[in-house]
Structures are given as C-alpha cells and as structure tokens.
N, C-alpha and C positions, 0 to 999 in steps of 0.2 A: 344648433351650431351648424350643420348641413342642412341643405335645404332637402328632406326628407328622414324623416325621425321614425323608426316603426317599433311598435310597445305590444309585443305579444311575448308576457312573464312562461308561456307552456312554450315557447318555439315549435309553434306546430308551422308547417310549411305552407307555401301560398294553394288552395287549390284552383283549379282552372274554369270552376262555375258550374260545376255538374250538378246535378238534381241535389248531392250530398252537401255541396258546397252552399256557400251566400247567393241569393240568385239578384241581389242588386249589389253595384258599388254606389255606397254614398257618399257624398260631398255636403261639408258643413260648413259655411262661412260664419264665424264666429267676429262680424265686425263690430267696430265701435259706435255706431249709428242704427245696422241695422244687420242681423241675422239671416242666411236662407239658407234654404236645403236644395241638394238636387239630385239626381240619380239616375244611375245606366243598367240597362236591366243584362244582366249577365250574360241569360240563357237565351236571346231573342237576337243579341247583337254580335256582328262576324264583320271582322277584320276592321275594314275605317268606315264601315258601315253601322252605325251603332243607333241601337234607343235608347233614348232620351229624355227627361222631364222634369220639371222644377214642382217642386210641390206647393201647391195654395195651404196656408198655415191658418189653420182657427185662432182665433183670439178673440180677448173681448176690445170692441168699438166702443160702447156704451156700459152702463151697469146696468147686468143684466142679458145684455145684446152681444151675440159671438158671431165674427162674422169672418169669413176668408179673406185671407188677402196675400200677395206676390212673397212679402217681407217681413220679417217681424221686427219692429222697432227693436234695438236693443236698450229698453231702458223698463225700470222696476220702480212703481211705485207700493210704498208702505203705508197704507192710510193709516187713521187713527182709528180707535178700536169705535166710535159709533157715527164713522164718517158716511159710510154704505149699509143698506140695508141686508139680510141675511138674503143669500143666493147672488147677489149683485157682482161677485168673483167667480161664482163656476163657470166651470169650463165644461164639456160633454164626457171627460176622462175620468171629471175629479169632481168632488162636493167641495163644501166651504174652505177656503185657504185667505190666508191673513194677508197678501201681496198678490200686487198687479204685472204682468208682461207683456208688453206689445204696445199695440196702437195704441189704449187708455192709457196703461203708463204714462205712454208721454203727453198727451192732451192734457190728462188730469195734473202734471205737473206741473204744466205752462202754465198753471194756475197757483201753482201750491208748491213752488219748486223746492222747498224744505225739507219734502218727501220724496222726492225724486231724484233714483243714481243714475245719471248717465255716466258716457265715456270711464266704466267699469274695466276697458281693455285698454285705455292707454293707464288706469291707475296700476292696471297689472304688469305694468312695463315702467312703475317708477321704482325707483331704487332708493330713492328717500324716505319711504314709508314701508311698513310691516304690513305685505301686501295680504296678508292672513288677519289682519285684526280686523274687526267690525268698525271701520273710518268713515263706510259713506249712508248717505249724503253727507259730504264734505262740508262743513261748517252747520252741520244743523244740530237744533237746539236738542237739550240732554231727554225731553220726552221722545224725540223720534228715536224708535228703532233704529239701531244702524247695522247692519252686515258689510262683509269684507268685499274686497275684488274679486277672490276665489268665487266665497259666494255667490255675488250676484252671475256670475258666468255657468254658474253651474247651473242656475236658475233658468236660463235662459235654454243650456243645452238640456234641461230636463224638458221644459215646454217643446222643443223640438222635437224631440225623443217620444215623448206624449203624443203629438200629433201623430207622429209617424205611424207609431202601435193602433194610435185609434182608428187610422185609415187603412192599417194594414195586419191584421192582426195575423195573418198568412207567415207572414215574414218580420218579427221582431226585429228594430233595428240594430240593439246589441247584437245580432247574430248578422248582419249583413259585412260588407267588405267595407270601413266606414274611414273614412278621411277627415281628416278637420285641419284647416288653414291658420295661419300666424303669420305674420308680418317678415319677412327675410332678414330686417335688422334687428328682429327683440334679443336681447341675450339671453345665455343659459339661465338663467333665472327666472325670467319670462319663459322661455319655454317651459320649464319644467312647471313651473306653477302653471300655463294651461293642460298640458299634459295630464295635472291633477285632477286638473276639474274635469277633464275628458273621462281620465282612470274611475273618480269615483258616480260619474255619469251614467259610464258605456262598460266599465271593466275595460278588459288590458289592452284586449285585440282591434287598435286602432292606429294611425299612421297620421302625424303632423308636417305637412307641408308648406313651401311657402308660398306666399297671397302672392307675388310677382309671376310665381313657375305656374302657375295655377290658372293666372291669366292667358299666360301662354297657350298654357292645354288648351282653354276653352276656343282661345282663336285657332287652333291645327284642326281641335274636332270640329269647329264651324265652317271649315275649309271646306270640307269635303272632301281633302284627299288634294285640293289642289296647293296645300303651302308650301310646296315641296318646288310650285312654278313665282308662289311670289318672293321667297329667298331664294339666296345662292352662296357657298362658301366663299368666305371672307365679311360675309355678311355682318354686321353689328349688331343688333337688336335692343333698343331701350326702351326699357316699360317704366313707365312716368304713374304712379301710383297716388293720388291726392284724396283720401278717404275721409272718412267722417272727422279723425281725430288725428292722423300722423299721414308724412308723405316720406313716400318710399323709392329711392332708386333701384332698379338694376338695369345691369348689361349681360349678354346671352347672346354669343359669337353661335355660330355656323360654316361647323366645319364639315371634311368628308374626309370618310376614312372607309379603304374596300370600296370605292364604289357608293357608299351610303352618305346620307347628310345627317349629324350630329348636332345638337344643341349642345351648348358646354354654359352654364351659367359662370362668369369670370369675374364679376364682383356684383357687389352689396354697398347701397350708401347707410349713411348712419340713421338714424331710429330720430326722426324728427316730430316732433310736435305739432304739427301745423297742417293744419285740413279744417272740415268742416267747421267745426268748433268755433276755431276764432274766425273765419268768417260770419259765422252768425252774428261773434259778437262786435265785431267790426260792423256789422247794419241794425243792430242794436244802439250802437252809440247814434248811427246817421239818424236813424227815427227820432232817437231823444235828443238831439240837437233840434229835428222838426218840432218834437215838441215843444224846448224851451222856450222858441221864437217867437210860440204862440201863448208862453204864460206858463206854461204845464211844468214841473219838475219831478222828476220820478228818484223816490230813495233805491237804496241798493237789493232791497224786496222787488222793487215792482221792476229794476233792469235784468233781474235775473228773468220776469216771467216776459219781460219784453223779449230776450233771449232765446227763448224759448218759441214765440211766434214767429221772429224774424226764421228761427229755422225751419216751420211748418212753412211759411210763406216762400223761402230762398226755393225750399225743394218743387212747390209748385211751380213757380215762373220758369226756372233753368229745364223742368221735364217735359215744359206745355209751353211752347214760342207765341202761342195764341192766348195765354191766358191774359185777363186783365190785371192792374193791381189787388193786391192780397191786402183783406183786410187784418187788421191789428186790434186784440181787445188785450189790456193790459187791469187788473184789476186795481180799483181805487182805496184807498186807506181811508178816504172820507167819505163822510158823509150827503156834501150837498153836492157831488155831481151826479147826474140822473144815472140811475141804474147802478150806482157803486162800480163805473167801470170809466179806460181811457181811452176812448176809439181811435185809431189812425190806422194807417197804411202804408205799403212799402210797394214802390215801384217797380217795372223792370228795369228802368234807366239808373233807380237808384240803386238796385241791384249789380247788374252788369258796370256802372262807372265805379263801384265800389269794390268789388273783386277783380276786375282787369285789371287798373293800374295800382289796387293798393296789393294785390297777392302774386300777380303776373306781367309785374311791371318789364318794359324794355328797357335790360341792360346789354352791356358786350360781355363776352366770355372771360373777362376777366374780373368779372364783378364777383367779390364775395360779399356773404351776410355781415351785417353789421351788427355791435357788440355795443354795449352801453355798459356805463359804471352801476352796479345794481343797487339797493337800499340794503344799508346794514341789516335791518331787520326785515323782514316778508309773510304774510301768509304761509302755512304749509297749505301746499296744492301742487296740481301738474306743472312738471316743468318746461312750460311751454317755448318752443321757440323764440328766441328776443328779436330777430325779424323774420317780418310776415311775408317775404317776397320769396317765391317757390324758386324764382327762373333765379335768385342769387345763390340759393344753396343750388339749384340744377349744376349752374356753370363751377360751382368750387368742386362738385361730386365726379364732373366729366374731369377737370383737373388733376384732384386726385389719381384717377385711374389713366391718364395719360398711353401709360405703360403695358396697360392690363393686358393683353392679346401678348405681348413682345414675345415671352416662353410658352406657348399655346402652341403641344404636339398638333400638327397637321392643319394652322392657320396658316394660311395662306397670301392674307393681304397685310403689307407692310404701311406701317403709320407712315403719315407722310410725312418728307422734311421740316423738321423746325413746326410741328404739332402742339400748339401749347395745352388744346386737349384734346378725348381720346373723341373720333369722329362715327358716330352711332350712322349705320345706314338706312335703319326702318326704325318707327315709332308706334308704340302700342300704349294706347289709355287703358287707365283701370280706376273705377273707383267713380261715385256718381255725380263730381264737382264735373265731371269731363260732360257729362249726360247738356251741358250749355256749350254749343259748339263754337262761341265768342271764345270761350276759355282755352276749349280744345286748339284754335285757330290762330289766338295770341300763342303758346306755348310752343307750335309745330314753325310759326313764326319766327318766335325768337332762334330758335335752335337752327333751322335754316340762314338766320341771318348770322350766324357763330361760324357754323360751317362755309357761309362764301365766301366771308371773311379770311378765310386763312385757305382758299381755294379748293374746296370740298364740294363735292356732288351733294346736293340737297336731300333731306332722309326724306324716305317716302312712311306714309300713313299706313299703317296694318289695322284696315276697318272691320267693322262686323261684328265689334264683342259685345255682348248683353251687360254694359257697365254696374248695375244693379248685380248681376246676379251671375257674371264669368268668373270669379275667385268659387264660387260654390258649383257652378257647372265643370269648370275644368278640374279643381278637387275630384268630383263623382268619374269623368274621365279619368283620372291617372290611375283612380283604382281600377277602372278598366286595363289602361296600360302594364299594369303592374303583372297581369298574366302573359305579359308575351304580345299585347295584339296589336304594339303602334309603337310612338316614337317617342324617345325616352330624357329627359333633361338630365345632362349632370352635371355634377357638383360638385362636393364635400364642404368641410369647413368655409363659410365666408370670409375670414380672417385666420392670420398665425395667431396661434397663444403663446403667450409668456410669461414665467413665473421670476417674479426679484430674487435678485443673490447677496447676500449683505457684505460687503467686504472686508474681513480682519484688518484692522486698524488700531493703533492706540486714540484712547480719547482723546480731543479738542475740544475746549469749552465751545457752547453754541453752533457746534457744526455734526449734525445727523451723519453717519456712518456713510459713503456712499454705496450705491447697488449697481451692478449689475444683470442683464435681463436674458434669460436661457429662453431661447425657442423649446416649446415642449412638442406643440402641434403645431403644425408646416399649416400654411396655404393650400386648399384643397384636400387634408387628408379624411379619408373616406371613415364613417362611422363603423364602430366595431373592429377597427383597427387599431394597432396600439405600437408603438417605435422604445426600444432602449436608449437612453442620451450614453453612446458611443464613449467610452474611456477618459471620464470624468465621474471624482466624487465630491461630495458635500456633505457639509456637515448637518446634520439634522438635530435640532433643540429641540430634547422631550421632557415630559413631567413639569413643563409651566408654563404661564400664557405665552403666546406665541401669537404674529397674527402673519398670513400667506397675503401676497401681493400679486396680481393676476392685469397683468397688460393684453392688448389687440393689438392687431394691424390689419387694414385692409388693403396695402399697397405695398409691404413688404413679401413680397411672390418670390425671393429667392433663397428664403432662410431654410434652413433644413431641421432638424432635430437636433439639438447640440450648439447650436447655433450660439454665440455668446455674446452681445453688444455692452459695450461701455458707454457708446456717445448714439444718440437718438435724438431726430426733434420733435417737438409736440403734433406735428402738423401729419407725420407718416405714427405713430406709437400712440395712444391712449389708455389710461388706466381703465380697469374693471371694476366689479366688490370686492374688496376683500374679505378672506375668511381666518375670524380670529377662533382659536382655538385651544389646546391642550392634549397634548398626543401620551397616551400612556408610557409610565416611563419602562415598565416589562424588565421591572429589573435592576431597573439601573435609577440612579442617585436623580431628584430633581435638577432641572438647568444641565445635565450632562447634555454635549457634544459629538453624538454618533455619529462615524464616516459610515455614508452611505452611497450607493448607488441610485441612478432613477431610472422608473420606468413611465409613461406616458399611453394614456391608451380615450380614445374617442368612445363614450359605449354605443350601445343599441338606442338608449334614450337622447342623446346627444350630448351626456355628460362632461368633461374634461377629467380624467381620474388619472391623479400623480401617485406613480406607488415608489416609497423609499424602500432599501433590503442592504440590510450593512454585509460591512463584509463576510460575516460567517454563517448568514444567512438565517440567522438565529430569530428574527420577528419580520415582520412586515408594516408600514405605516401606508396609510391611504388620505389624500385628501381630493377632496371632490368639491368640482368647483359647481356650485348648482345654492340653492337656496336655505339648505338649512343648518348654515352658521355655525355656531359652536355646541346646536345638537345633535351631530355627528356628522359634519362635514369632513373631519379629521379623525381617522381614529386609527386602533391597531385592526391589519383586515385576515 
C-alpha cells in the first residue's frame, strides 16, 4: 500500500553494516519476463560513493548445459516425466529436480508451450482467480502438472537464492539486507501474496518496494552525486514503466525543505495490463497473417509457440540496432513439411511499424482508452488491457492527477492556468520495451507535444538507466539508503481507503440499500500508523455472513479519516475485493446490531486493519483487508 513495506516478525533495528551486520544490500527484481539480482557491498561503500554489481545467474541454456547469464528468464517449465534424460535439470546447487527456470524454460516452451507458466506476476495481481491454487499453465490439459502463482514465484526467488549461496557461501542471502520490488499499483493483495513468497523464501527480514522508486534510485546512484544539478524543486518527475506484462505510471515531485532537495512520490496509476505480452502477441498475429498469404495456417497450438518466438525475436532486434531479421521456427502438426517445422521470420520494420503505431500511437492529451462491449462468455485468463495504446492510458493517468502537487508541503511550482493535465518536467524509462529508442523517442514525443500544446516547457530525458537491470540495482541501493547514507523517496499510501456504510432504510422492492463510503486511510498515510474515525459510531453485524466493501481513490488528496461521502463518480472512486466474512458473535444473539467505534491502522506489512470496539469496550473485531477472505480476514482480535 506504501511504496516501501518492511517484514521483520523479531523488530530488530536497522544495523549500519558493521562486520556484525549484513555486509551486502540486495536488490531482487522479481519481473514478469525476467528476474535479476544486484547488490552494494556494505562495508567497502561511503557516502554516494558506493560498490556495486549485478550478479551473472547460472542456469541451464541447454539439457544438461548451465551457463551465466545477465537475467534469469522468468518462466518455468514442467516436462513430462521421460521428456529429459536423468542429470538434464541439475544445476551445480542441487541434483535431480522435476522443473525448469530460466533460459530453457522459456526456449523449451516456445515449443511445448502447454508446459510453460509465464507472466506468473501479472497472474499474481488478478483478482479473479485463487491466486494460491495450482492454475498454470493456464489452459493446459489434466496430465500437466500445474502449480499456482505463489508457487511459481517462489520458484524463481529460490533459484536466486541458490545462486547467490552457491557464489557466496561467505555471506547467505537470507542474512543480507535484502529488497525485493512490486509494481507501485499492485494491491494489498498482491502485495501480500508476494511478500509470501518472499517470507517463505528468505524468512521475515525483508523490505518490498516499489519498481517505479527503484528506478529512481538506480538513476540518483548512477548519477554520481550529480542529480542533485539535473533536478530542481518544482521539479515533476515521471517514470513511464512498460515491462514485460503491465505498464506503470508514477509522478515523484522535488521539493526542498532546510535547504535539502526531497523526493515525494505524489501518485500511482492504476495496475495495467499491457507490456511485453501483448506486444509479442500483436507480432504474432503480423507473422501469421505472413503466413497465411503464403498458404500456411497455424491452429491455436502452434500461435501460442509462434508467440513465444516472436518474443525471443522482439527482444533481439529492439537490444541490437544492427541485428538482422530473426528467424521463426514454429513447430508442424504434420507430417509432409520437411523437418515437421514452419520456418519464417520477423523483421525490424515489422517490428518497430507494429509497436510504434499500434502501442504508441499519436494522440492529444485528451485521448482516453477505449472500451468495447465485451462477450457474455470468455476464457478465464489475465485481464488484459482492452486497448493496447500506452500514450491513451499515459494522457488519462496525467489527467487524473491534474491536481496532484496543489497540497504538496513546501512545492513550490504552481500548475499552470487552465491545465487540463498535470505537466511532468523530466522523464525517466523503466523497463526493457524502452531498451528500442523508436519507442523511447515516440513516447518523450508525444508527451512534449501535450505539453506545448497547453504552453509548457518540454520535459527533459533523465538518461543513464540500466533498463534490464535498474528496478534491481536501485532495490540493492535503497537498502543502502536505508542506513542513513543518501537520499530518500517518500511516500505512504498510494490511494485513500474506504470502507461502504449501508444506510437504514425500510425495504423497496428491487432497490439495494444504499451506501455510503467512510474514508478509513487518507492519502499518504505512513505505514504502521493507525487514526481513530473521530466521533462517529456504527453499527457492526456479528454471528452471520456478512461481506466488507473496500473502495480507492488516487485523486481524492483531501479526505481525511472520518471522512463521509454519499455522491462519488466512477472516474475519481473505484471498488476493491471484498472480504465476505462471519465475525464472532462473543456473546451475543446471531444478526445482532452492535454500536461501535472504529479504529483504522496501516501495519508494518501494508495491511489495511479496521478494528471495531463497542461501547463498553467489552470485545474487539478485526477486519484486514489482504487476501485471505473468510479465513480469517475478519475476526475477534
């Protein structure tokens, strides 16, 4: 819920790096494409002077073949049990194991993609699925194994973890200063489910941040010390995030307070779907249109391993300006083409004409995304974006925040007149779609052209960041910052929380009760802090189902705790999960009506935790808004 979450169950205190302490901070980027590790050596770096290094990650390339490399694919493959020869999966840590991570994974899928889970982190951020059950691979048939989203992420943070030990057996990573990154828009529920897979990983003593702040760091610490000459307060800052599976806004003002320059991150867009993914599959369809022209048609087996190539191929051309066309083998279902295979290739022109104008099209700033009538019935799957144009949701996400600066202690620059959105004045990429600078150049484009539009100084570019590998270098930074030795983002909540109020009413046939919506947690309030709702009581329904109703806002910046709304639009309010529950009745008759008091508190983990206390103080009720539902989200605490 803030963008920095710390999970240490002993509350031992930070120490400062001494021989006693952790002698690295590490940084985890836990993406949906692709994993890295990075880290700052404790005891060797002073002040903005710091060492530094990403680690090369063993994996197997081949069966059999382990070999280094920058990234770890994040994808898991499940062979079948006498698809590999015995030894064909170890790794140098471990003897025989039943599953693949890394580079084979994903090669061996783009063949077999039946067996193969990717985007395991955006499944961990849907809210339509029991992100704990054994679901993926997603639509595959009852003989494959399947494991959950948890799962496979833990998977991934163990191979991590593995290498690290095996490289360092000096320093166990469980015992380092150890960071692990999330997206700034996942909700409590997403966090906390990765927080899980961290917990049952690394154990407690670990710190979740987010991929936008992360960014950030990685560009202050590649400064040198000089970011301090290419901002200045009033400053704007927008970090444009387009990753393998979801694209991410924020804004991160620069102010000065005492003489010093402040970071303030000031909002969060919402949790988009739309990155890498469908780009692949968007040049998936261009090849197989190539195909068909030529006679070829591919069933929905061989579009998924098409799928699959086009994203080996996408990542080639956008990383290497000199590469030639990439070829394409797609495997055959029949028998009479030579080799049981379907050769083509994917260009850079067809590359670059296919993501510029279909994902980074020029619009004006007043362009939103567009919505379609959807089919009564669907696949369960991710809920991916319904459009694919990044710069429509950009200009509706600058919109939204319009506002965002206006109550910002010790900002300094006032919006300008008649602003219809809010005007960034530096631009920072994240994320390895930027890694093709057509992309990076259309997007700094558009946004320039928004801004002159409405008479605005043009935002400047904040170069320099390692796009692969800056959410995981700046991660291992902040645990550095975290002792005192640099400069510090802040934050809290990315959104107010709101819990529904049901209103006493007598029945009306066909008409729901209406609600009103209590502010619980303000905008910005700092984790591990907790507010009383100020002389107001409710009534609390205990001893039978019940279910809690949980709203956001990331553009209501002036509610306070207490806060009480009747009329709201869709467009500033959005609903959460609810959590259906059953609160013990302690006493009292089922369906009884107890007046109580609330209390509201943000934890340590980033929770949301309502506590009810009636008048005589006689029990307590707890509902916690986080993930798990009616086994014990609610209870007497």
């Amino acid at each position: 819920m803030s963008d920095e979450t710390n999970f240490d169950t002993e509350g031992q205190a930070e120490d400062q790096g001494t021989p006693a302490g952790p002698r690295y901070a590490i940084g985890i980027d836990l993406g949906t494409t692709h994993c890295a590790l990075s880290w700052v050596d404790l005891q060797t770096s002073d002040g903005e002077k710091t060492v530094q290094g990403s680690m090369a990650i063993p994996q197997l390339t081949a069966p059999g073949a382990v070999e280094e490399r920058s990234l770890l694919p994040s994808f898991l493959y499940l062979p079948h049990a006498e698809e590999l020869a015995p030894g064909d999966m170890a790794l140098p840590w471990t003897g025989e194991q039943d599953f693949i991570v890394g580079d084979l994974a994903r090669s061996r899928g783009a063949t077999t993609p039946i067996r193969q889970v990717s985007s395991a982190k955006s499944w961990l951020g849907h809210t339509g699925v029991d992100r704990r059950a054994a679901i993926l691979p997603a639509g595959a048939p009852a003989e494959v194994t399947k494991v959950s989203p948890v799962d496979a992420s833990i998977r991934y943070l163990e191979h991590l973890r593995a290498a690290w030990n095996d490289a360092h057996p000096e320093a166990p990573l469980d015992q380092q200063s150890l960071t692990v990154t999330i997206p700034a828009s996942f909700d409590p529920a997403a966090r906390e489910l990765t927080a899980e897979a961290a917990n049952r990983t690394f154990g407690t003593h670990f710190t979740l941040l987010e991929e936008p702040q992360a960014a950030l760091y990685s560009w202050i610490q590649g400064s040198a010390g000089t970011w301090r000459k290419q901002v200045k307060p009033g400053d704007v800052i927008l970090v444009v995030d387009v990753g393998g599976g979801t694209s991410d806004f924020s804004l991160i003002a620069v102010i000065e307070r005492e003489g010093n320059l402040e970071l303030h991150r000031v909002a969060v867009g919402d949790h988009i779907l739309l990155g890498g993914d469908n780009m692949d599959l968007a040049l998936a369809h261009v090849v197989a249109r190539k195909l068909a022209a030529g006679g070829t048609t591919l069933d929905p087996w061989q579009m998924r391993s098409l799928t699959q190539g086009c994203r080996v191929a996408k990542e080639v051309l956008l990383a290497d300006p000199e590469a030639p066309a990439q070829p394409i083998v797609v495997p055959s279902r029949g028998s009479r083409l030579i080799g049981g295979t379907i050769r083509t290739e994917l260009t850079r022109e067809e590359v670059t004409g296919t993501l510029v104008e279909g994902f980074f099209p020029q619009v004006g700033a007043d362009a939103r995304p567009v919505t379609r009538t959807r089919a009564g019935l669907t696949q369960v799957g991710l809920p991916y974006a319904q459009d694919a144009a990044v710069t429509r949701h950009l200009a509706a996400f600058l919109a939204r925040q319009a506002g965002a600066t206006a109550e910002l202690q010790g900002f300094d620059h006032a919006a300008a007149e008649g602003a219809t959105f809010l005007h960034p004045t530096a631009l920072l990429f994240n994320g390895g779609v930027f890694k093709s600078p057509v992309l990076a150049e259309r997007v700094l484009a558009v946004l320039n052209g928004w801004l002159e539009a409405e008479g605005a100084p043009a935002a400047r570019l904040l170069e320099g960041a390692d796009l692969d590998r800056a959410v995981a270098q700046g991660a291992a930074y902040y645990g550095y910052v975290r002792r005192g030795r640099g400069v510090r983002i802040r934050g809290g909540t990315a959104q107010a929380y709101y819990v529904a109020i049901e209103s006493a009413m007598p029945a009306v046939p066909g008409m729901e009760p209406p609600i009103s919506l209590l502010c619980l947690a303000p905008f910005g309030m700092e984790e591990g802090t907790e507010a009383e709702v100020p002389e107001m009581e409710f009534g609390l329904v205990v001893g039978e189902p019940v279910h809690f109703r949980f709203f956001g806002s990331s553009v209501r910046r002036q509610d306070q705790v207490g806060t009480l709304l009747d009329f709201w639009s869709d467009e500033e309010i959005h609903e959460l999960e609810e959590i259906q529950a059953t609160l013990p009745a302690e006493g009292r008759s089922p369906g009884e009506v107890v007046p109580v008091s609330l209390q509201a508190r943000v934890t340590e983990t980033g929770t949301l935790e309502v506590i009810a206390v009636p008048r005589d103080g006689s029990a307590r009720w707890k509902v916690e808004f986080d993930v798990r539902g009616s086994e014990g989200a609610a209870a007497a605490a």
